[in-house]
N, CA and C atoms as an extended XYZ file, in Angstrom:
519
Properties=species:S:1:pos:R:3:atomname:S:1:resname:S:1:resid:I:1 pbc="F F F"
N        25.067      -13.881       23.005 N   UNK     1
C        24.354      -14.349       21.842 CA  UNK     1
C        25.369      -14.920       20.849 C   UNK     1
N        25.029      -15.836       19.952 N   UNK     2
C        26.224      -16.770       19.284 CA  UNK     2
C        26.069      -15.641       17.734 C   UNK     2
N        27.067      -15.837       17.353 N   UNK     3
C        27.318      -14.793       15.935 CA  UNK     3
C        26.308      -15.242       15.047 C   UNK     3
N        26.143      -16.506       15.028 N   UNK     4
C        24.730      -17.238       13.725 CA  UNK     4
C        23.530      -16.014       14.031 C   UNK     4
N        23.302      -16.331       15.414 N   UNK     5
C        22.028      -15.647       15.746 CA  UNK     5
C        21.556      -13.883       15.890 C   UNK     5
N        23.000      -13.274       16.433 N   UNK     6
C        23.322      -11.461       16.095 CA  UNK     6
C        23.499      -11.839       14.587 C   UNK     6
N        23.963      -12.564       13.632 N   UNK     7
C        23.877      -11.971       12.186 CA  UNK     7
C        22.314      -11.852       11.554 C   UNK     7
N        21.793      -13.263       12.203 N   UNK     8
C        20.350      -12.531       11.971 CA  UNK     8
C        19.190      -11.871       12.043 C   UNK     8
N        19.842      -11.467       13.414 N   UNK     9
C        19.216      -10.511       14.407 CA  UNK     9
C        19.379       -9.088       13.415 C   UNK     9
N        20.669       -8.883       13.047 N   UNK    10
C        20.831       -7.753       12.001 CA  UNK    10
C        20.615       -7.732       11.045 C   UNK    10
N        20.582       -8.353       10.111 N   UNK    11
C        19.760       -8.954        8.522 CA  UNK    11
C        18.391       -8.744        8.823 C   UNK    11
N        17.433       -8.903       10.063 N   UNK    12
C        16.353       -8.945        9.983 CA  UNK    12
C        16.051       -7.320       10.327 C   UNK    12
N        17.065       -6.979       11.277 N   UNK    13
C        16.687       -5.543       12.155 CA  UNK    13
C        16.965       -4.433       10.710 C   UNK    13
N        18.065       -5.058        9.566 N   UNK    14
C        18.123       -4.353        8.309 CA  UNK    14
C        16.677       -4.311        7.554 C   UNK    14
N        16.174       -5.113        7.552 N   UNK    15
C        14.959       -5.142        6.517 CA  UNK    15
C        13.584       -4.465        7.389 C   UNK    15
N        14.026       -4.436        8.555 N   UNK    16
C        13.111       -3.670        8.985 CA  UNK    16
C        13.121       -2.228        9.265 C   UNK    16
N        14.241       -1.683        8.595 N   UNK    17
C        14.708       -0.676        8.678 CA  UNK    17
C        14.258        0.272        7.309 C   UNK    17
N        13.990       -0.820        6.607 N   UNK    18
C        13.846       -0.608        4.532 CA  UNK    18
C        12.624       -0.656        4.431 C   UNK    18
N        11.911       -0.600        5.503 N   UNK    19
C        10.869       -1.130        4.970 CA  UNK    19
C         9.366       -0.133        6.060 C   UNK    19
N         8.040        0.466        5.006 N   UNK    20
C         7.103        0.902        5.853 CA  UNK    20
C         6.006       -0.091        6.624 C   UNK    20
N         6.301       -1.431        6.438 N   UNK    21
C         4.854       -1.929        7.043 CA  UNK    21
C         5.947       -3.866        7.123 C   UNK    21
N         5.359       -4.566        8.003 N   UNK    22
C         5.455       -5.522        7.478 CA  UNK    22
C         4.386       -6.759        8.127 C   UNK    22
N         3.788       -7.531        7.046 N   UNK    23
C         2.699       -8.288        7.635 CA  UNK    23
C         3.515       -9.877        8.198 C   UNK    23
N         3.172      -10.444        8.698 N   UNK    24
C         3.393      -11.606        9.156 CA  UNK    24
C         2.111      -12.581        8.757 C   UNK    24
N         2.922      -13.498        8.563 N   UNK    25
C         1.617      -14.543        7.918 CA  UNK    25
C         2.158      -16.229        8.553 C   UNK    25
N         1.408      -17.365        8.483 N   UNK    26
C         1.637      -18.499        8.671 CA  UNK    26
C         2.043      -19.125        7.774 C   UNK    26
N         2.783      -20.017        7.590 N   UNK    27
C         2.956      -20.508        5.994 CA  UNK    27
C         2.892      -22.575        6.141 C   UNK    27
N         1.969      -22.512        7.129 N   UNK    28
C         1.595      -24.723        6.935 CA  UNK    28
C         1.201      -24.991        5.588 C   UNK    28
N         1.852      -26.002        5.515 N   UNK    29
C         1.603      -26.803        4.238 CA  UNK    29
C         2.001      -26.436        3.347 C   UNK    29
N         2.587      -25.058        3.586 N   UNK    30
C         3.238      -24.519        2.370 CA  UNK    30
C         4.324      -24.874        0.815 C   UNK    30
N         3.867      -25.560        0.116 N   UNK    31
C         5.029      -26.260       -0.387 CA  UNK    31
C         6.050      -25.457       -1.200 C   UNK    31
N         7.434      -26.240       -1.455 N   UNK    32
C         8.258      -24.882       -2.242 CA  UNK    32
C         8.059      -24.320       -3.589 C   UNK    32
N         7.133      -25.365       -4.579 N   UNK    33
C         6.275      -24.536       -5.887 CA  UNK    33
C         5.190      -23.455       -5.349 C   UNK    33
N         4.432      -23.396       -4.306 N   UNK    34
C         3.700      -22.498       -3.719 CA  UNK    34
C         4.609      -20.979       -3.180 C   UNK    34
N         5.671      -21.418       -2.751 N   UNK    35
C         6.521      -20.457       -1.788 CA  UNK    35
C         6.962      -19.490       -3.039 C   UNK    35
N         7.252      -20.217       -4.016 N   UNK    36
C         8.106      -19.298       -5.285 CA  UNK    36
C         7.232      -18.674       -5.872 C   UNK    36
N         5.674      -19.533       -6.412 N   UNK    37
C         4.351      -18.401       -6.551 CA  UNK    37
C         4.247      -17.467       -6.099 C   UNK    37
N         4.160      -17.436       -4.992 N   UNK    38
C         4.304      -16.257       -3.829 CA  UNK    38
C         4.613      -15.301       -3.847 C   UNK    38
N         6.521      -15.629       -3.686 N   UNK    39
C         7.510      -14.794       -4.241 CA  UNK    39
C         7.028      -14.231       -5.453 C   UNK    39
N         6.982      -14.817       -6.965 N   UNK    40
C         7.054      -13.990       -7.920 CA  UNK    40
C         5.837      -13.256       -8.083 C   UNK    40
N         4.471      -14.027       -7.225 N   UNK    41
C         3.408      -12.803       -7.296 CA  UNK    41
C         3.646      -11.307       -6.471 C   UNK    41
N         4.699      -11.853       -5.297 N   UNK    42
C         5.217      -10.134       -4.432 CA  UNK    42
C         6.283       -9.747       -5.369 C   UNK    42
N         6.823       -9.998       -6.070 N   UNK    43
C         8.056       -9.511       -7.004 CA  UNK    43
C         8.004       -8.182       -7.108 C   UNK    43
N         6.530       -7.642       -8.373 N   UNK    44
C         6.186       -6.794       -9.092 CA  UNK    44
C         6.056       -5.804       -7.968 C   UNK    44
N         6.066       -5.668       -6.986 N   UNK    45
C         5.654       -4.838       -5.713 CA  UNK    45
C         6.986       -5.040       -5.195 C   UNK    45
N         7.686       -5.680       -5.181 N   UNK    46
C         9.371       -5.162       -4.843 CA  UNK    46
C         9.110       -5.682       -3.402 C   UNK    46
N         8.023       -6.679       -2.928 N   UNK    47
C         8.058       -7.225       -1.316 CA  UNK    47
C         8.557       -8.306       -1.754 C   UNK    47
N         9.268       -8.967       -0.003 N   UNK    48
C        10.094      -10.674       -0.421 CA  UNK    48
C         8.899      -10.877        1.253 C   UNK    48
N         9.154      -12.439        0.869 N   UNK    49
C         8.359      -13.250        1.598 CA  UNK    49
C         9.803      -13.969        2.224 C   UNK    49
N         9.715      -13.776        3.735 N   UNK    50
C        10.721      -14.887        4.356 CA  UNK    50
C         9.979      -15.548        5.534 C   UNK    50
N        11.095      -16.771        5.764 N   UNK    51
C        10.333      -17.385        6.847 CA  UNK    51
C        11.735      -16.775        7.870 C   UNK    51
N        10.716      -17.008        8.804 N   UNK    52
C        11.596      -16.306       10.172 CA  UNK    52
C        11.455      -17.158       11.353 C   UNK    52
N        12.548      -16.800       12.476 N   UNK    53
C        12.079      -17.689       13.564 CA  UNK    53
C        11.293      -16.479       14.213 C   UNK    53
N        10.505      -16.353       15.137 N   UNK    54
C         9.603      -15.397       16.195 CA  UNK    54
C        10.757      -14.561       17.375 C   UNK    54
N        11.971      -15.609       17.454 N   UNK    55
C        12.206      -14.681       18.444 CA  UNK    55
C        13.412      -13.995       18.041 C   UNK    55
N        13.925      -13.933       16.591 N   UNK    56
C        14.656      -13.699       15.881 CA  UNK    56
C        14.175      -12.260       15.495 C   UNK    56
N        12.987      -11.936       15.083 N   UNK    57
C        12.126      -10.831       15.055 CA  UNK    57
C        11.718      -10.070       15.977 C   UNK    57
N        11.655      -10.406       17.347 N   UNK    58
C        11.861      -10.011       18.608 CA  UNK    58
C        12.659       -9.396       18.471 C   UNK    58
N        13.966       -9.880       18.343 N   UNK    59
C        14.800       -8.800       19.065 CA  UNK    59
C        14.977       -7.935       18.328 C   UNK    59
N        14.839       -8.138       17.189 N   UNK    60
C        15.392       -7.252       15.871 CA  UNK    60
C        14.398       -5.771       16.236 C   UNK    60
N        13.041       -6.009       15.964 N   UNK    61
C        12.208       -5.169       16.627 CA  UNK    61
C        12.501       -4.600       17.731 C   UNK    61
N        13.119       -5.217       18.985 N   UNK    62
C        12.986       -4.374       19.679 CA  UNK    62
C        14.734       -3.925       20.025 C   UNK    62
N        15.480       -4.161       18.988 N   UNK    63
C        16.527       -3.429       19.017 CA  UNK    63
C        16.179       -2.054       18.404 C   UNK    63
N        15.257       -1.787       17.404 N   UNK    64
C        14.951       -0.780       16.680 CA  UNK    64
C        13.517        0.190       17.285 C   UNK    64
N        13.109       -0.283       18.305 N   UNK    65
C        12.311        0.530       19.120 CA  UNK    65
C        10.930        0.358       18.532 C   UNK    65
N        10.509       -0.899       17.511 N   UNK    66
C         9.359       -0.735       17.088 CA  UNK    66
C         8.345       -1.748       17.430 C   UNK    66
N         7.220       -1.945       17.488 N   UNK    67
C         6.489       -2.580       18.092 CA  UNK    67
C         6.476       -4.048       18.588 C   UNK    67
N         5.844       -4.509       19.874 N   UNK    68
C         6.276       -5.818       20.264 CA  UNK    68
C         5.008       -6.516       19.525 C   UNK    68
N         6.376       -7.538       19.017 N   UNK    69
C         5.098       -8.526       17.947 CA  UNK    69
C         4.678      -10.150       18.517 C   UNK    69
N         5.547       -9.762       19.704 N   UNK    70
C         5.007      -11.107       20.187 CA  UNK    70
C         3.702      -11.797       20.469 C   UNK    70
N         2.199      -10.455       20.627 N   UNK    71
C         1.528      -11.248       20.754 CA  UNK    71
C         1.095      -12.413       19.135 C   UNK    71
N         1.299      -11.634       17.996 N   UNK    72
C         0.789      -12.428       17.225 CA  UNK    72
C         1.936      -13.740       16.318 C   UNK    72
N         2.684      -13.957       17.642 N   UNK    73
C         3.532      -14.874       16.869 CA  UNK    73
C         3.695      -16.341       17.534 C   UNK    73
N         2.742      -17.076       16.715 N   UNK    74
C         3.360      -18.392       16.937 CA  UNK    74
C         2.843      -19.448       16.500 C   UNK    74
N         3.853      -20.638       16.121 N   UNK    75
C         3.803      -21.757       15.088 CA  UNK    75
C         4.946      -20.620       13.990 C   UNK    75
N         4.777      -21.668       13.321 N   UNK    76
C         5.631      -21.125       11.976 CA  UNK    76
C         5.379      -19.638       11.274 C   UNK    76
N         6.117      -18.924       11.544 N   UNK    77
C         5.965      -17.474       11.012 CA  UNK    77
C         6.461      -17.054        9.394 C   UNK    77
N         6.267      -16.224        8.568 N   UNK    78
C         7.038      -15.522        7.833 CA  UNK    78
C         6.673      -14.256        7.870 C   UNK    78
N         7.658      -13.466        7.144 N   UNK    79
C         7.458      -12.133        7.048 CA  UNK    79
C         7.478      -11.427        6.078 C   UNK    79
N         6.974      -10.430        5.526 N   UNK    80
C         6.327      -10.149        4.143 CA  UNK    80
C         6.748       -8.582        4.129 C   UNK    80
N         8.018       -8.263        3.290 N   UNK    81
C         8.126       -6.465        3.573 CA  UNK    81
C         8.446       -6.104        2.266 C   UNK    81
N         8.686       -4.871        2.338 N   UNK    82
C         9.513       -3.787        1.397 CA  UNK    82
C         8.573       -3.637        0.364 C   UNK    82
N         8.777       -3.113       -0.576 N   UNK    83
C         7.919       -2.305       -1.455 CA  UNK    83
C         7.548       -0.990       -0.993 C   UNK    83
N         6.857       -0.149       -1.984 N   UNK    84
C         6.097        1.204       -1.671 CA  UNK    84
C         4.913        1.005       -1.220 C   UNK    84
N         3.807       -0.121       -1.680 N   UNK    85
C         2.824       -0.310       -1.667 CA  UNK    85
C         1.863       -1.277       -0.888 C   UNK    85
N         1.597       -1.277        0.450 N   UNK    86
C         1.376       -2.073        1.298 CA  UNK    86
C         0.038       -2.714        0.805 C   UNK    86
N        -0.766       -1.656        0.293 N   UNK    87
C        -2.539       -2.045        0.215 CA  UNK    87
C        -2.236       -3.372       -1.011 C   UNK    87
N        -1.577       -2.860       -2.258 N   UNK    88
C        -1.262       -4.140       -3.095 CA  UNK    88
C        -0.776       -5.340       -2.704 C   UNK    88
N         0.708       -5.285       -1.956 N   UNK    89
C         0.711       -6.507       -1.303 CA  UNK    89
C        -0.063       -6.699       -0.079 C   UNK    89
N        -0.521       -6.213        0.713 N   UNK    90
C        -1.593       -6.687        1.249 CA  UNK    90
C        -3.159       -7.695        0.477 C   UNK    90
N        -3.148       -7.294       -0.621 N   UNK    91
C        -4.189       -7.548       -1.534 CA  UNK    91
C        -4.117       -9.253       -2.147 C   UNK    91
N        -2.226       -8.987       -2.203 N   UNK    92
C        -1.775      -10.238       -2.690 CA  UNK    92
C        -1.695      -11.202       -1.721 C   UNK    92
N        -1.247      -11.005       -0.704 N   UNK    93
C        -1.404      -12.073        0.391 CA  UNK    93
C        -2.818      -12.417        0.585 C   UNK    93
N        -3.724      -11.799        1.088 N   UNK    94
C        -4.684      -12.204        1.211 CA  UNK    94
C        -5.554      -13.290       -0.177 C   UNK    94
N        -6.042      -12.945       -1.468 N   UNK    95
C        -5.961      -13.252       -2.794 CA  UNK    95
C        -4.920      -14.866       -2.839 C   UNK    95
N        -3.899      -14.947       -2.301 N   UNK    96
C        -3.236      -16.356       -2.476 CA  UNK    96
C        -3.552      -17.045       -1.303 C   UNK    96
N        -3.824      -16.107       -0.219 N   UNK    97
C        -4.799      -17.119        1.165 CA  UNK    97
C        -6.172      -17.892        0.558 C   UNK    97
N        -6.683      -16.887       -0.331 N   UNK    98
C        -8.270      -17.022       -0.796 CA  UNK    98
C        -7.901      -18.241       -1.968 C   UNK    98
N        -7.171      -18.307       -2.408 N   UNK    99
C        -6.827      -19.311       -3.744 CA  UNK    99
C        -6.277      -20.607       -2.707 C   UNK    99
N        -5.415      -20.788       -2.275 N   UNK   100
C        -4.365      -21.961       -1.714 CA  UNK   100
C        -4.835      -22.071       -0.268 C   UNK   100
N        -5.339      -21.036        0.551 N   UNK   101
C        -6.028      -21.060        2.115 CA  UNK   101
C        -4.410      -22.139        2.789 C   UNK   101
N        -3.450      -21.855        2.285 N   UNK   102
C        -2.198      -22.114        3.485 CA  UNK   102
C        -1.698      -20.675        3.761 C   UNK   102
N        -1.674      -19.123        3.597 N   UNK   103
C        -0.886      -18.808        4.109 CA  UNK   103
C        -2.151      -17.748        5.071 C   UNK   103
N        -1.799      -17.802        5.924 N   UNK   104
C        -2.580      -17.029        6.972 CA  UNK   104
C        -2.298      -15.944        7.905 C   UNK   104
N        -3.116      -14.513        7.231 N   UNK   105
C        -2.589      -13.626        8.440 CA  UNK   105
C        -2.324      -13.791        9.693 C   UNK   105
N        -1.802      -13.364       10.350 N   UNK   106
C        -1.558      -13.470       11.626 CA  UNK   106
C        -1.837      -11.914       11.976 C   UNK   106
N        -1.225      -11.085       10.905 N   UNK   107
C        -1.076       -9.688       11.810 CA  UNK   107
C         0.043       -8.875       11.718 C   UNK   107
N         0.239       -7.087       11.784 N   UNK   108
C         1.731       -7.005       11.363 CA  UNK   108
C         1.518       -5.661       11.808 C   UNK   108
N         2.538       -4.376       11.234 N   UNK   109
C         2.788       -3.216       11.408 CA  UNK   109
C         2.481       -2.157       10.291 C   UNK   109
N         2.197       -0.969       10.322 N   UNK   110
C         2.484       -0.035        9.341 CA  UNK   110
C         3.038        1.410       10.288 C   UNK   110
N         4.581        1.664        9.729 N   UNK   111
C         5.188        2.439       10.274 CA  UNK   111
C         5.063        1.942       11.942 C   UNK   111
N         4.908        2.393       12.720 N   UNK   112
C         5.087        2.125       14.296 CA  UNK   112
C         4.007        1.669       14.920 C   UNK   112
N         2.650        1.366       14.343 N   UNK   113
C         1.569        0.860       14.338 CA  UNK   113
C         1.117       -0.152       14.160 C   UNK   113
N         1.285       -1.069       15.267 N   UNK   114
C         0.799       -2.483       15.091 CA  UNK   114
C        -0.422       -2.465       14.361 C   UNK   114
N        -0.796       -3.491       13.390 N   UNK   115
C        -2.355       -3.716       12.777 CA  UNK   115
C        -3.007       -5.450       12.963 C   UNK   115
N        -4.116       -5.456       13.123 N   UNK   116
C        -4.701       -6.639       13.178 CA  UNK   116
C        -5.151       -6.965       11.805 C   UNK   116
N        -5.731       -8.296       11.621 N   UNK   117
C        -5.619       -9.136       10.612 CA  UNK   117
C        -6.841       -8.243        9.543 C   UNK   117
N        -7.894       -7.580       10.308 N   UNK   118
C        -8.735       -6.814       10.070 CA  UNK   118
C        -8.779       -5.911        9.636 C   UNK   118
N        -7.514       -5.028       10.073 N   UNK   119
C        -7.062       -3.466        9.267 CA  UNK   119
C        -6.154       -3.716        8.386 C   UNK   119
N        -5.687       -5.054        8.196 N   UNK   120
C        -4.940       -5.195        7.110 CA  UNK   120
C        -5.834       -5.576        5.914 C   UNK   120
N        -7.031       -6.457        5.870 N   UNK   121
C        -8.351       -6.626        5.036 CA  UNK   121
C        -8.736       -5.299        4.828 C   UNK   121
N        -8.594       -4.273        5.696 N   UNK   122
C        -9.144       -2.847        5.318 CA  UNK   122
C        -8.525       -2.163        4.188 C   UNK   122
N        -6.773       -2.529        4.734 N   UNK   123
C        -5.981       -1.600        3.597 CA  UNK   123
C        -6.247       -2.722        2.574 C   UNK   123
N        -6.043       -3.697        1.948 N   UNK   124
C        -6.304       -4.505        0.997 CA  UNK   124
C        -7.339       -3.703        0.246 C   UNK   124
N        -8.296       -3.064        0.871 N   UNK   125
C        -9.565       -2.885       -0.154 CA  UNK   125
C        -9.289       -1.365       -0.767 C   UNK   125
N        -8.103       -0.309       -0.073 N   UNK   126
C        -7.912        0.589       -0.593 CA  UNK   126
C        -7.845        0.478       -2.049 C   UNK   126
N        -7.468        1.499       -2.878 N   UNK   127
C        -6.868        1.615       -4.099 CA  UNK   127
C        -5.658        2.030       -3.918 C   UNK   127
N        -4.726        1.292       -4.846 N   UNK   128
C        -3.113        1.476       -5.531 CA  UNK   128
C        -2.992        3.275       -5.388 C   UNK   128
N        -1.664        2.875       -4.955 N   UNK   129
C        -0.633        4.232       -5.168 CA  UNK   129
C        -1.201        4.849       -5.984 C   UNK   129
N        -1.070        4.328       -7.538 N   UNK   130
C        -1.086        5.194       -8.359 CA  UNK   130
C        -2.396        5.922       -8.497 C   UNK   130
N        -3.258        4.899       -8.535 N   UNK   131
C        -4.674        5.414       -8.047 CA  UNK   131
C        -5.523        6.279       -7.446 C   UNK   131
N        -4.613        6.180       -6.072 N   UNK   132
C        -4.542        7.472       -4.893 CA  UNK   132
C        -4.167        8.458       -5.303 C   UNK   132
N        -2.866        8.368       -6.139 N   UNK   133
C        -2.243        9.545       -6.620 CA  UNK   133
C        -2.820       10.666       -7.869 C   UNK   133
N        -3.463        9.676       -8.461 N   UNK   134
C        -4.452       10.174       -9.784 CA  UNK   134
C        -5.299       11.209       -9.120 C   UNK   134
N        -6.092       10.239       -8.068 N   UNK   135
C        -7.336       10.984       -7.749 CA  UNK   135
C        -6.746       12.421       -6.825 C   UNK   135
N        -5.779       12.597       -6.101 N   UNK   136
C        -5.409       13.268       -5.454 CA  UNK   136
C        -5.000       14.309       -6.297 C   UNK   136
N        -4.519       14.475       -7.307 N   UNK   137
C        -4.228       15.473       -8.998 CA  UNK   137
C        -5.492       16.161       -9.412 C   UNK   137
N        -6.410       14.814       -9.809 N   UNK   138
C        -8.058       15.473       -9.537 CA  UNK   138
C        -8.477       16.736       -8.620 C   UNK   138
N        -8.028       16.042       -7.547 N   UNK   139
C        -8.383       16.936       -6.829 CA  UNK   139
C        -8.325       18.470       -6.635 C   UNK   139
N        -6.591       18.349       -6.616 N   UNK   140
C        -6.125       19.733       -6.852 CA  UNK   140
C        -6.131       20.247       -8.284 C   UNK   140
N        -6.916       19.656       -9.479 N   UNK   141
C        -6.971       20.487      -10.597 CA  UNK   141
C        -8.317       20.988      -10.544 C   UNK   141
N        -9.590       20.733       -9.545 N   UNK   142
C       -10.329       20.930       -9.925 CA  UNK   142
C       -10.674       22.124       -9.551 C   UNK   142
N       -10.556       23.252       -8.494 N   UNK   143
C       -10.694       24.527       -8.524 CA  UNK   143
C       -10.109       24.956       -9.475 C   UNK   143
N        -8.905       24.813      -10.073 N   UNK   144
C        -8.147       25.470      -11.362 CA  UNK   144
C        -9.421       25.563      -12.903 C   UNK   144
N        -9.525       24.254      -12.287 N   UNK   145
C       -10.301       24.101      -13.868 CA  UNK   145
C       -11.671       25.015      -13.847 C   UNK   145
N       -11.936       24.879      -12.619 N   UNK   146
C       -14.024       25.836      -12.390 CA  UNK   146
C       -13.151       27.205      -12.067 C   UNK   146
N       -12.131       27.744      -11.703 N   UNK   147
C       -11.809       29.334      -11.386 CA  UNK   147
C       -11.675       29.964      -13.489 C   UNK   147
N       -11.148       28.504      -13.934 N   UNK   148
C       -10.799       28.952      -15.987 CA  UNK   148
C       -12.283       28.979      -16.424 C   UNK   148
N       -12.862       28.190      -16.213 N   UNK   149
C       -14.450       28.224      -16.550 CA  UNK   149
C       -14.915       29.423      -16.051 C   UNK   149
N       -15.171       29.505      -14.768 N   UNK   150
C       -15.728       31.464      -14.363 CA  UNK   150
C       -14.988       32.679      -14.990 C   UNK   150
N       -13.748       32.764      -15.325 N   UNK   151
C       -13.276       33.984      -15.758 CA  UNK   151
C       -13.778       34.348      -17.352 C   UNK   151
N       -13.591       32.745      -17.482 N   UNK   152
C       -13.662       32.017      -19.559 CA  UNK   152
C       -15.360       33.140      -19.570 C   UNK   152
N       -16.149       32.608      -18.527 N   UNK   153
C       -17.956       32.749      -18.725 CA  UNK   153
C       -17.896       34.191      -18.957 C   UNK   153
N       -17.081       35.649      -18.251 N   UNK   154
C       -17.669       36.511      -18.574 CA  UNK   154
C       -17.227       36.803      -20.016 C   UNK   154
N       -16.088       36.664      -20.236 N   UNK   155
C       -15.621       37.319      -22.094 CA  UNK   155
C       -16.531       37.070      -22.957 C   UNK   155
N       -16.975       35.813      -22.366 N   UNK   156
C       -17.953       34.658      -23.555 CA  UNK   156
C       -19.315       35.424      -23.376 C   UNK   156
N       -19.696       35.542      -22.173 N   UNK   157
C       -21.125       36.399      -22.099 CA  UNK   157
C       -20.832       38.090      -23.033 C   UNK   157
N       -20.214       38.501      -22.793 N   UNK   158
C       -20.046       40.131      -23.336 CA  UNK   158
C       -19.933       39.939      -24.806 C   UNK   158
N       -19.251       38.735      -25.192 N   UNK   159
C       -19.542       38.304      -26.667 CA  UNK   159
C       -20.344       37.924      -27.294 C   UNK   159
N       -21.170       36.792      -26.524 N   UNK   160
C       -22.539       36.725      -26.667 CA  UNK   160
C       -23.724       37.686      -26.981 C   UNK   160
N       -23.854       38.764      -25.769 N   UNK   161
C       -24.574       39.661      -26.054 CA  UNK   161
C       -24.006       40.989      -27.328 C   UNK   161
N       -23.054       40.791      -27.339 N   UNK   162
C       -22.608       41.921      -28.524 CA  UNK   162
C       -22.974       41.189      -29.955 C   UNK   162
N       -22.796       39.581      -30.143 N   UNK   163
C       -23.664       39.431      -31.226 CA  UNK   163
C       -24.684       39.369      -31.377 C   UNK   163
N       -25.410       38.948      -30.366 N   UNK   164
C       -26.810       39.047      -30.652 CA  UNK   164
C       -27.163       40.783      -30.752 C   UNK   164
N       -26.809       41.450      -30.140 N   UNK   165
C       -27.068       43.013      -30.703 CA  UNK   165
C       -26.655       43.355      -32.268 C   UNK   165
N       -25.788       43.089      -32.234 N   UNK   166
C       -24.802       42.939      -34.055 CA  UNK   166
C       -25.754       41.913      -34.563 C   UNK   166
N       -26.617       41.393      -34.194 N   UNK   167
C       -27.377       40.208      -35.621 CA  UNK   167
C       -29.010       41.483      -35.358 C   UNK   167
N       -29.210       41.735      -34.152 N   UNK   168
C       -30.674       42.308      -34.020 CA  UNK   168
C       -30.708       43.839      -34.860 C   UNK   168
N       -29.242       44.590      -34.889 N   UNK   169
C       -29.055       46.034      -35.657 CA  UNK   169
C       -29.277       45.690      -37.403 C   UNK   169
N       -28.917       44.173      -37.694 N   UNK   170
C       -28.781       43.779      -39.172 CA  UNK   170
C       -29.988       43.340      -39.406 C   UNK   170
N       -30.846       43.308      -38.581 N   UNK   171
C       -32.247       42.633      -39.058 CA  UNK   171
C       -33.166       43.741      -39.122 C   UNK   171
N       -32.546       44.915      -38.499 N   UNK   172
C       -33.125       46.066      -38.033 CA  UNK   172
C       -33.436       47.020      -39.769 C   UNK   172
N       -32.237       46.849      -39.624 N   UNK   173
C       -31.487       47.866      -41.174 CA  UNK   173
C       -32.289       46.996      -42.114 C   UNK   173
């Protein structure tokens, strides 16, 4: 293999190393004011958009033991990684397909799990990290909060009934 091509065999096999998911998309017609949109709409999510050759990603992949992506590769590829948050940039790719209709899933991975263009529209519709994370806090506060409410109910009942006895002895007298 010529050194041009192992350096980017490793640059690519690096980013796939950094990274939990990565989608592949088409990029025709793409122009370079569109490409930098792109970019700075994946910014905020810490994903980069590259163009790649297919068999450059091949090997890289399968130097690293992770899924063969060859079936969904071909014509002009790029590749879309890094960040924490796949469902967001997933959200964003799709959203600038729906606005500009040049960049087009093709199809990609999460962790060792190839995904189709379909389960990637799926995660798109999730909710954000943080979102997940909120509700998941919810979750675990909410026995805390109904176990403080049941203990709170009896003091409050024994108090209850002791004033109303203490108002019924004063109405008595």
């Amino acid at each position: 293999m010529r050194p041009e091509k192992k350096f980017l065999v490793e640059e690519i096999a690096e980013r796939l190393k950094g990274t939990d998911y990565v989608f592949l998309t088409s990029f025709h017609r793409l122009t370079v004011k569109e490409t930098a949109e792109l970019r700075s709409r994946l910014a905020p999510q810490k994903a980069e958009f590259h163009v790649i050759k297919s068999s450059i990603l091949n090997q890289a992949a399968k130097s690293l033991n992770l899924p063969d992506y060859k079936p969904i590769l071909a014509g002009q590829i790029a590749m879309v990684s890094g960040g924490a948050n796949p469902s967001e940039v997933a959200k964003i790719l799709l959203k600038f397909n729906k606005d500009k209709d040049k960049v087009e899933m093709r199809g990609g991975s999460l962790g060792d799990r190839m995904m189709s263009v379909d389960e990637i529209e799926s995660l798109s519709k999730l909710p954000g990290l943080e979102v997940l994370r909120a509700q998941l806090l919810g979750l675990l506060n909410t026995p805390a909060q109904r176990m403080v409410s049941v203990l709170n109910a009896v003091p409050q009942s024994v108090v209850t009934v002791l004033k109303a006895y203490a108002d019924s002895k004063g109405e008595a007298a």
